[in-house]
N, C-alpha and C positions, 0 to 999 in steps of 0.2 A: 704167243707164249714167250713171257721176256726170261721166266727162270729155270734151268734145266741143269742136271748135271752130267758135267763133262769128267769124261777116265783118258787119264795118260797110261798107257801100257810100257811099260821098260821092257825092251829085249835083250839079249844079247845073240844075237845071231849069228849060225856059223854055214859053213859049206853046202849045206844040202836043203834045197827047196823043202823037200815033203815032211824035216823032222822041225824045221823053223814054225812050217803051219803050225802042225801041232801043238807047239810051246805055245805060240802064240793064241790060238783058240780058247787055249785053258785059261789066260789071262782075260783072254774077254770077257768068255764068257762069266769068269768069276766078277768081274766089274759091272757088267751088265744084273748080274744079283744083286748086285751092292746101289743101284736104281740109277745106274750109267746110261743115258739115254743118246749120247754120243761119246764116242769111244776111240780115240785117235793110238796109232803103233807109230813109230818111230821111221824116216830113213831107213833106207833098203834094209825092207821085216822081210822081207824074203830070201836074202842070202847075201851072206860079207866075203868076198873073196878079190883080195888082192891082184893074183895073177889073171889080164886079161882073156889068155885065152884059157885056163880055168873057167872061169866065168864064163865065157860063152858056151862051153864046151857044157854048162852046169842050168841055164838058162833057156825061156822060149818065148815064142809071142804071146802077149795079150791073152789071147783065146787056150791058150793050155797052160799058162801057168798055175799049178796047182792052190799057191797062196791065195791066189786072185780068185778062184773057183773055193774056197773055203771060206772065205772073209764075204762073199756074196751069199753063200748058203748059211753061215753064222747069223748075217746080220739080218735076214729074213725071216730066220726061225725066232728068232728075239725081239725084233720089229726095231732095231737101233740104226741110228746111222753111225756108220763103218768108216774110217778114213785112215784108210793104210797111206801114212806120211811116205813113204815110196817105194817101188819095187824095182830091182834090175828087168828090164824086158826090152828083147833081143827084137831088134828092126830088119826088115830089108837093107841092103847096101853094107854089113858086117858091122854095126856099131849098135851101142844101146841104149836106151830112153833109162835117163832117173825121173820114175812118173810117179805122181800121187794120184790114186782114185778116192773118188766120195762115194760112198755105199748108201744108197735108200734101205727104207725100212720092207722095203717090198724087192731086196736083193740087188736092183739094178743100179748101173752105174752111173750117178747123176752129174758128176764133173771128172775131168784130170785135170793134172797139171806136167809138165815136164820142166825140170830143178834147170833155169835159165843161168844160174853162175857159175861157173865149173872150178872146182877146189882144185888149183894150181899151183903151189905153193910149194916152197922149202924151208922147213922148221930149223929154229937153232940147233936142236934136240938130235939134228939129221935125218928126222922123219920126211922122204920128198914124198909129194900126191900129185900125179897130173891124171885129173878128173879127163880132160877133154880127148885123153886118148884113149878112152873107151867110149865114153859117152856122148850126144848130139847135145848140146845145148838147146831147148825150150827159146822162144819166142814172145810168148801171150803169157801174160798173167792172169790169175783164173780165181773169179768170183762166183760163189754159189751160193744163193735163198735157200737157209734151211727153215722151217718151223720157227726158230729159236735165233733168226736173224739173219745178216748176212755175213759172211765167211769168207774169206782171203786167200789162199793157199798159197804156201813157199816150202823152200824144201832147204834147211842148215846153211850151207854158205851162202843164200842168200839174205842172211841176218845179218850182214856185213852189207846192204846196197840198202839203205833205207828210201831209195825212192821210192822202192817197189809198195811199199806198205804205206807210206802216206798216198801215194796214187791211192790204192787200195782203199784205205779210208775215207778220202776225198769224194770215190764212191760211195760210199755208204756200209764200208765194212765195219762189222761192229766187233768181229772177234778175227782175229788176225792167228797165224798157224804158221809154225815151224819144225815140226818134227827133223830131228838132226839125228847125224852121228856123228859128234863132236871128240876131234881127240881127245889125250887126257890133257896136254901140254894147253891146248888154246881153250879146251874147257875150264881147264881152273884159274886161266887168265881174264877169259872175257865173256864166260856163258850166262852169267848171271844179271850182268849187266848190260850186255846186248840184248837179252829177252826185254829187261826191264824198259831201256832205253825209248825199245820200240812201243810198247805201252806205254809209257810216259806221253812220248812226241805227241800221237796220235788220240789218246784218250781212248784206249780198244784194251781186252782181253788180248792177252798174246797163251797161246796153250802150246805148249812143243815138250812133246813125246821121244824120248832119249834109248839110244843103243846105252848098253853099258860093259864094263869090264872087260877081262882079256878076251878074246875071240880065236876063234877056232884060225882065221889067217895069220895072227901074230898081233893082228893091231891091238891096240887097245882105247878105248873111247870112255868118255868122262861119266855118262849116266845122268844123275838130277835134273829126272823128268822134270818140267815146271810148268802153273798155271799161276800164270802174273793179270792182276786187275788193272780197270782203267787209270788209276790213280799210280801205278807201280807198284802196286803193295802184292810181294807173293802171297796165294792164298793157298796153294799145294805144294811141295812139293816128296819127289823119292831119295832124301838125302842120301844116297850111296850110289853104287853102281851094278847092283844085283838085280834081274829080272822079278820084276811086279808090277803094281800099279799104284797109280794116286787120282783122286775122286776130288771133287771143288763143287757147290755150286756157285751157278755165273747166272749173274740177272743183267741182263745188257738194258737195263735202264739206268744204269751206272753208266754208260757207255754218253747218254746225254747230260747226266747229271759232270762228269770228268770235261768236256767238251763246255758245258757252259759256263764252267768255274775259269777253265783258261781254254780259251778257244783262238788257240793255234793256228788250228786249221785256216778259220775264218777271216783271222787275221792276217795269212799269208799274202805279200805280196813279191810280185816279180821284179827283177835287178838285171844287171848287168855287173860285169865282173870286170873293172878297169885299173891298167896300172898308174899308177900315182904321177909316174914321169909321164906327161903328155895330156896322161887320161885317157892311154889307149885301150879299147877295150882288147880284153887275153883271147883271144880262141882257144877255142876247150881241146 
């Protein structure tokens, strides 16, 4: 099957597990009407809270979080695949996984991922993030066979490490994912064109599914959900920052037809990276 349609769901996400489901179901399932046959949510669709030990105190493993048990019985009853771009869920040893799962059409859980770059960061704006003191950084990049090709999985700030995604490609990724929650400050500086970029590089769909608007912790995050083609050209998007969706078809025979017009990929070769005095090579 090379042509299918894919739904970005916009959330906006606040404090409480059990009332995010819900929001979020209602957009599924209205996407999944609308003949969504894969249906990606955003970055932690499960709940946005600031305060660590909030969070944890609001949080639970794998096996009881409610979102995760909703999005499995959603995507069964509909027969879609599900891919909650990522959920807070609380580990052994007091810290927490930013995980994405892939939902089969028969409920179960065909891949994760856990969000390997951790949003560090001090904005002009005075906005600080240190992701990595709540969360474990991921390790493995994670590629999943759906029906409808193969699939890449990332999780927002890693739209900022493009190796991950030409790897990714180099394998045989045909649609590449980033569901984020993009501030509003770096989103309207560089969302647009980080999605695009990485679809350009690679000759791949890139689909990333957006938090939006002010949130119940104070933050606030950029929205315009986006499905970008292999050529760069967006073919969806939710231009604002209000909870909905947006719907695209994607034929990933575009995906060879992008690759063979400029094949990048193929073209790549290995270097070394040396200073000019000597021509010594730099260690990295």
């Amino acid at each position: 099957m090379a042509t299918f349609t894919a739904a970005c769901i916009q959330l906006r996400s606040g404090k409480t597990v059990a009332e995010n489901a819900v929001a979020a179901e209602q957009l599924i399932r209205q996407a999944a009407g609308d003949g969504a046959a894969y249906v990606q949510t955003p970055e932690m669709s499960n709940i946005l809270v600031r305060s660590r030990d909030e969070l944890m105190d609001r949080i639970g493993p794998e096996e009881t979080d409610p979102f995760l048990a909703m999005a499995r019985r959603v995507a069964a009853e509909l027969s879609i695949h599900l891919h909650l771009g990522s959920l807070a869920i609380l580990k052994e040893g007091g810290n927490a996984a930013n995980r994405a799962f892939l939902i089969g059409p028969n409920g179960s859980v065909q891949a994760s991922y856990d969000k390997i770059h951790m949003f560090d960061v001090d904005l002009p704006n005075g906005e600080s993030w240190r992701e990595s003191a709540t969360y474990d950084p991921g390790h493995d990049s994670t590629l999943v066979d759906l029906p409808f090709g193969r699939f890449g999985m990332a999780v927002c700030y890693d739209v900022r490490f493009p190796a991950i995604f030409r790897e990714q490609a180099k394998r045989g990724a045909e649609v590449l994912t980033v569901p984020a929650a993009f501030t509003r400050q770096t989103g309207e500086a560089h969302w647009h064109v980080l999605q695009r970029a990485r679809a350009i590089e690679n000759g791949a769909y890139v689909i990333s599914a957006a938090q939006g608007g002010l949130h119940e912790d104070g933050r606030e995050t950029y929205g315009h959900s986006l499905i970008v083609d292999p050529w760069g050209q967006v073919i969806a998007e939710l231009d604002h920052d209000a909870p909905g969706y947006v719907l695209a078809a994607v034929d990933t025979e575009n995906v060879a037809k992008a690759r063979a017009r400029i094949p990048a990929i193929a073209n790549e070769r290995g270097f070394a990276c040396r200073l000019a005095d000597g021509l010594k090579e730099i260690p990295a």
